[in-house]
N, C-alpha and C positions, 0 to 999 in steps of 0.2 A: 554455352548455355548461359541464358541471362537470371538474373537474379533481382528482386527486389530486396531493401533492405533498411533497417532503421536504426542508426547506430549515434553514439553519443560520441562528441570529437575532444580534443585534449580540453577545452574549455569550456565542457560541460556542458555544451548547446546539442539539441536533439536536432541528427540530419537524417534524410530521407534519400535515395535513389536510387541507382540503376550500377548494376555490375556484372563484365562479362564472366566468367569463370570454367574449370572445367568440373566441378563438382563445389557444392557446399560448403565440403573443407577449405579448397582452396578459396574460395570468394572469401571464411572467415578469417584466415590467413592472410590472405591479401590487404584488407580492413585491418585488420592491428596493425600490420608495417604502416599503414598509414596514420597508426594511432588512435584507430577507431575502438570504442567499447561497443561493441554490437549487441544490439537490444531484440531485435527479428532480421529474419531472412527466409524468403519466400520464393522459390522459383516463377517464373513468368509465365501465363498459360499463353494459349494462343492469340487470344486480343491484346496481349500483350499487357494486361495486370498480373497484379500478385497472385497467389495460387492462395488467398485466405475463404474465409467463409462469409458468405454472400448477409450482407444485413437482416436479409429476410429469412434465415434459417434460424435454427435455436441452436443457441451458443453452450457450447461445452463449458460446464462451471468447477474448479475447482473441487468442489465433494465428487462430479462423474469419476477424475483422475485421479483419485486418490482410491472408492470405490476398483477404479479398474488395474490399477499397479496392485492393489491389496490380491484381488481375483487372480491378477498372472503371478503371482509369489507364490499362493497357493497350487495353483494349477502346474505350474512346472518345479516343483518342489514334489509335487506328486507325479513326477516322470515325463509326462504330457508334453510334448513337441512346442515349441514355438509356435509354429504356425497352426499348430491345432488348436493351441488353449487361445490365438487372435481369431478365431474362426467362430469357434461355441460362441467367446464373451460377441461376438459381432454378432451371431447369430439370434442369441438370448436379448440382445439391446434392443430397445424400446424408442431410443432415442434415434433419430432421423440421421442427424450431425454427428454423434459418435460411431454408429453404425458404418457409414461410409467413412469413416476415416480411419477405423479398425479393419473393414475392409481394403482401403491401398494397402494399408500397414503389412494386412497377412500380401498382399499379393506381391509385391518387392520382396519382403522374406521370403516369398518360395520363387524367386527370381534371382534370388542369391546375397541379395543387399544385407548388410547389419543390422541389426536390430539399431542402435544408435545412430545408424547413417538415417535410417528411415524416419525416426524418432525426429533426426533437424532440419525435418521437412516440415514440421507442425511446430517451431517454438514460440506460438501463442498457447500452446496445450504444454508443450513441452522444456522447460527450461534449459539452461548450459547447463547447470549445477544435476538434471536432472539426465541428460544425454551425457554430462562428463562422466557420472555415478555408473550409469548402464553400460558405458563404453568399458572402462575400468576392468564391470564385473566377465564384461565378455572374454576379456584377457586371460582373469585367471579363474573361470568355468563358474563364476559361482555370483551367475542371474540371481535364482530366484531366492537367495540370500540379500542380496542388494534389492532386488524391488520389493520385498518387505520393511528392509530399510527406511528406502525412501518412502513407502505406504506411513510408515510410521512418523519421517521429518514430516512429510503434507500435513500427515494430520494433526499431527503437533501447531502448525503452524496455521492451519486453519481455524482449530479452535482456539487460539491465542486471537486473530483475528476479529473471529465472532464475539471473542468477549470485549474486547477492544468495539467492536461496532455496540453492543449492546450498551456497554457502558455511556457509550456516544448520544446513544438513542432517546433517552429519558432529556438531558440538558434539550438536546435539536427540539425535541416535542414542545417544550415549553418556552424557548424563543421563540417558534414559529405562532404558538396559541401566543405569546404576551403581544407579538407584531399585531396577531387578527384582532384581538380586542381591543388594541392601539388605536387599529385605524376604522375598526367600526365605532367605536366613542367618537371619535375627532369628524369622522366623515358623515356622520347619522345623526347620534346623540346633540354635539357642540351645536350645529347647526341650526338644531329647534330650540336652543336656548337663546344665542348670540341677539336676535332678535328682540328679546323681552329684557334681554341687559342695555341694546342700544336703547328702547322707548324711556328706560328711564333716567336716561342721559346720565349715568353713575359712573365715576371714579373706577374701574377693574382695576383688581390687584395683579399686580408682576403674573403669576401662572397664568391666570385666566388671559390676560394678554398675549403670552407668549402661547398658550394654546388655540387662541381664537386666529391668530398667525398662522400657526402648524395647519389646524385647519383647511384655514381660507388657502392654504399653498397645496393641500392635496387634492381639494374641490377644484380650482380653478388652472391646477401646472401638473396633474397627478402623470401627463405624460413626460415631463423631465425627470421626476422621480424613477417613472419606467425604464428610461433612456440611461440614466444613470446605474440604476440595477444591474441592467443589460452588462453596461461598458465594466462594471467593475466584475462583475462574475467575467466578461469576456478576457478584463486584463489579467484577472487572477490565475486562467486555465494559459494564458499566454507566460506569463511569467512563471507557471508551473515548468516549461520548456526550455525556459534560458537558465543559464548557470544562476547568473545573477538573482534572479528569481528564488530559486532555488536553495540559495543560501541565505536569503532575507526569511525566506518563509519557514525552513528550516530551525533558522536560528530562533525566529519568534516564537517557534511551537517549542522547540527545548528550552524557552525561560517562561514559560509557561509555569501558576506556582504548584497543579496539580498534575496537570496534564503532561508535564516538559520530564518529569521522573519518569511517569510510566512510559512516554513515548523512548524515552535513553535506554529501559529497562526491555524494551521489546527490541531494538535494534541490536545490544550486544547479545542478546537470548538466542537472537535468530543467526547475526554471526556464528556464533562460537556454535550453534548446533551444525551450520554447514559447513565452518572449516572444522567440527571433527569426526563428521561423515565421511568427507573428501579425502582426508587424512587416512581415516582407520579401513577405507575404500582402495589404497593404495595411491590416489591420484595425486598428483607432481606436487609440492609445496607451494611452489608459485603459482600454480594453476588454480589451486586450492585459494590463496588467498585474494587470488582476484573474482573467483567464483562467491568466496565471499565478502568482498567489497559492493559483487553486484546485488546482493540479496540485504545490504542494513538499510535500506530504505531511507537514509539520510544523509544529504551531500557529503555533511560534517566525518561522520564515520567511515563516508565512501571512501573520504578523501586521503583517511587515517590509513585505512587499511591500503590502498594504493602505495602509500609512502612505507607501509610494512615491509610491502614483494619488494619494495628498491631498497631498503636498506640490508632485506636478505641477502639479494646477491652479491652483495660489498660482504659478508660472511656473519652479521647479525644476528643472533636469534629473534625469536616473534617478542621476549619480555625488553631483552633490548630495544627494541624497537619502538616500544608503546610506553617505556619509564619516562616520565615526567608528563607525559596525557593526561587531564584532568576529561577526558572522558570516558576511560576505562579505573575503576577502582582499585588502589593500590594492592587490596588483596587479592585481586585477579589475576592482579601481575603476579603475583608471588608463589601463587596456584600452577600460572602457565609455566614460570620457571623452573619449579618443581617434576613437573611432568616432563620439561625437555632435558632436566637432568640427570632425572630416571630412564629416559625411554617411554615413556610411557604418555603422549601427550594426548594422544585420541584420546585414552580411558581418563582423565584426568580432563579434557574438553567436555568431552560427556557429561561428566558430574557437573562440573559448574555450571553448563546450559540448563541441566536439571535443575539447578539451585536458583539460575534467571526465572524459570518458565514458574518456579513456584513464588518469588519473587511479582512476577507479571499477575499472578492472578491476585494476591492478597495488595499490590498497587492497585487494581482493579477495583477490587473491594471498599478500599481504602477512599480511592476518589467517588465511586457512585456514594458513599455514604455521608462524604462529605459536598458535592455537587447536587445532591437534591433539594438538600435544605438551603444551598446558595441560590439554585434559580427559581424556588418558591418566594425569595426574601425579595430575589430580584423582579421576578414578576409583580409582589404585591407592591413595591418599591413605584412600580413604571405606571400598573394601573390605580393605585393608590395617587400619586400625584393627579394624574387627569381628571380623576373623581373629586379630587378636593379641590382641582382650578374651576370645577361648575360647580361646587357649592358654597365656594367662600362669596360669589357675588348675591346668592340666596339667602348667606346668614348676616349678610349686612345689608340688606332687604328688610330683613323682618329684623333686626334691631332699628333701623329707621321707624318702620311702620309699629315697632312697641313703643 
């Protein structure tokens, strides 16, 4: 059976190909011996592409999955067969693309297959962290405990997201409006003036020069401008790709003076909520901690928590592991040690991810309150300047002419 696949290799780079296999597992199997972190895997349909979803259908979002792990928690929690409570939710769906994909789902289950086996046929819907969870519960009987679980990590994790996007939202509005007013002053406005500063053959002051420049380069070269746009948005989405990339851009987002806390505040949030799911789920330690290296969303942290799983097996604990880290806070460590001391490390993960996520939201708060008044300053700042390089040549105009 071939296999599509999109895996990250020891140094960090995103590879893409082709793998023979006899099943899933083994293809993901096969792929770590080779030192692969596998990011998807897709069976191959008969044209011999991936088995994903066609551009042109609508794309299952995040809230659908979390929505429908919530509904089968419920549904087989209240006794209701597998394959019945994938059959209703398929049947009741509205949606085109979840519909048929809740449809394979039930029909491999009543063909015999795993609920988990099935599940890492779709890991653009379905995560490792989210098939290791499921697999786990199949072991020791107790599904639809665990997919309330995760109903609950999703949605933890979604609206941590959303407020992080909302937070986002207000700053992005207002460079985007400071750019448009930018470039209609300089492109429109400048334009009708420059003329009536040339006739009277006068002296311009520094701004007004330097903006009758800016100007005249986006009237007469505005396609280099374009061209440049282009390449930089294209290098950025490239360099998202490479390791290297990935730790420049990382790094600049964590020394960030607002931004670089909450971003640090939402990667061990989200750690420490999946390795104490994983954990308190039964699944392996190491498993756990590479499931959560693949979920902190930043090289830096990946990279930490990788060096965690290998100091494990030399016989480690996790606070061992991370003493002397300046990017885990000293009383975190202290928290983790505590809990491995006791026995008690899931309930004791739990609480502090509690303590991040409320952490995330009052950083949230903290930057929108301090970020609006910054790019109100910085908008009147940009449009403020261009408005007084066209009129300092008008008030030395009319001191001439008094």
């Amino acid at each position: 059976m071939q296999f599509v696949y999109q895996a990250r290799d020891a140094a960090g780079n995103v590879r893409e190909g082709k793998i023979a296999a006899e099943s899933s597992e083994a293809a993901t199997q096969q792929l770590r011996q080779d030192g692969m972190y596998l990011l998807s895997l897709q069976p191959m349909t008969a044209d011999g592409d991936g088995g994903s979803i066609s551009l042109f259908q609508k794309r299952i979002s995040r809230t659908d999955i979390v929505y429908l792990t919530n509904q089968l928690a419920i549904m087989i929690d209240a006794g209701v067969p597998l394959a019945g409570a994938l059959a209703s939710l398929g049947g009741q769906s509205e949606h085109p693309t979840l519909k048929a994909t809740l449809e394979d789902i039930q029909k491999r289950v009543e063909g015999g297959d795993e609920f988990s086996v099935t599940l890492e046929r779709f890991p653009k819907y379905f995560d490792r962290t989210y098939v290791n969870l499921v697999k786990a519960s199949e072991a020791s009987g107790t599904l639809g405990q665990m997919l309330e679980r995760i109903a609950v990590q999703l949605r933890g994790e979604l609206e941590t997201r959303q407020k992080v996007k909302a937070a986002m939202m207000y700053p992005a509005a207002m460079s985007l409006m400071c750019v448009g007013v930018s470039i209609f002053l300089l492109t429109y406005v400048f334009p009708k003036l420059t003329p009536m500063f040339a006739s009277k053959q006068m002296d311009l002051p520094g701004p007004t020069s330097l903006m009758i420049w800016l100007s005249d380069a986006l009237l007469n070269y505005w396609y280099v401008f374009l061209v440049a746009s282009g390449a930089l948005a294209g290098g950025f989405l490239y360099a998202r790709r490479q390791r290297w990339g990935r730790i420049a851009l990382d790094w600049l987002w964590l020394q960030l003076p607002i931004l670089g806390p909450l971003s640090a505040k939402v990667s061990i949030g989200r750690s420490l909520r999946t390795l104490a799911t994983t954990i308190n789920s039964g699944v392996p330690m190491l498993e756990s901690i590479e499931l959560t290296a693949g979920v902190a969303n930043n090289v830096f942290y990946e990279d930490c928590w990788r060096g965690v799983g290998e100091q494990i097996t030399s016989g480690k604990q996790i606070h061992e592991a991370l003493e002397g880290n300046r990017l885990f806070p000293a009383t975190l460590l202290q928290m983790i040690a505590s809990g491995e001391a006791t026995g008690k490390l899931g309930i004791v993960l739990n609480k502090v991810s509690d303590y991040f996520d409320r952490e995330v939201d009052n950083a949230i708060k903290a930057a929108t309150s301090m970020l609006e008044p910054m790019m109100v300053a910085l908008m009147g700042s940009v449009i403020g300047t261009i408005a007084l390089a066209m009129l300092l040549p008008i008030f030395k105009l009319s001191g001439q002419g008094g």
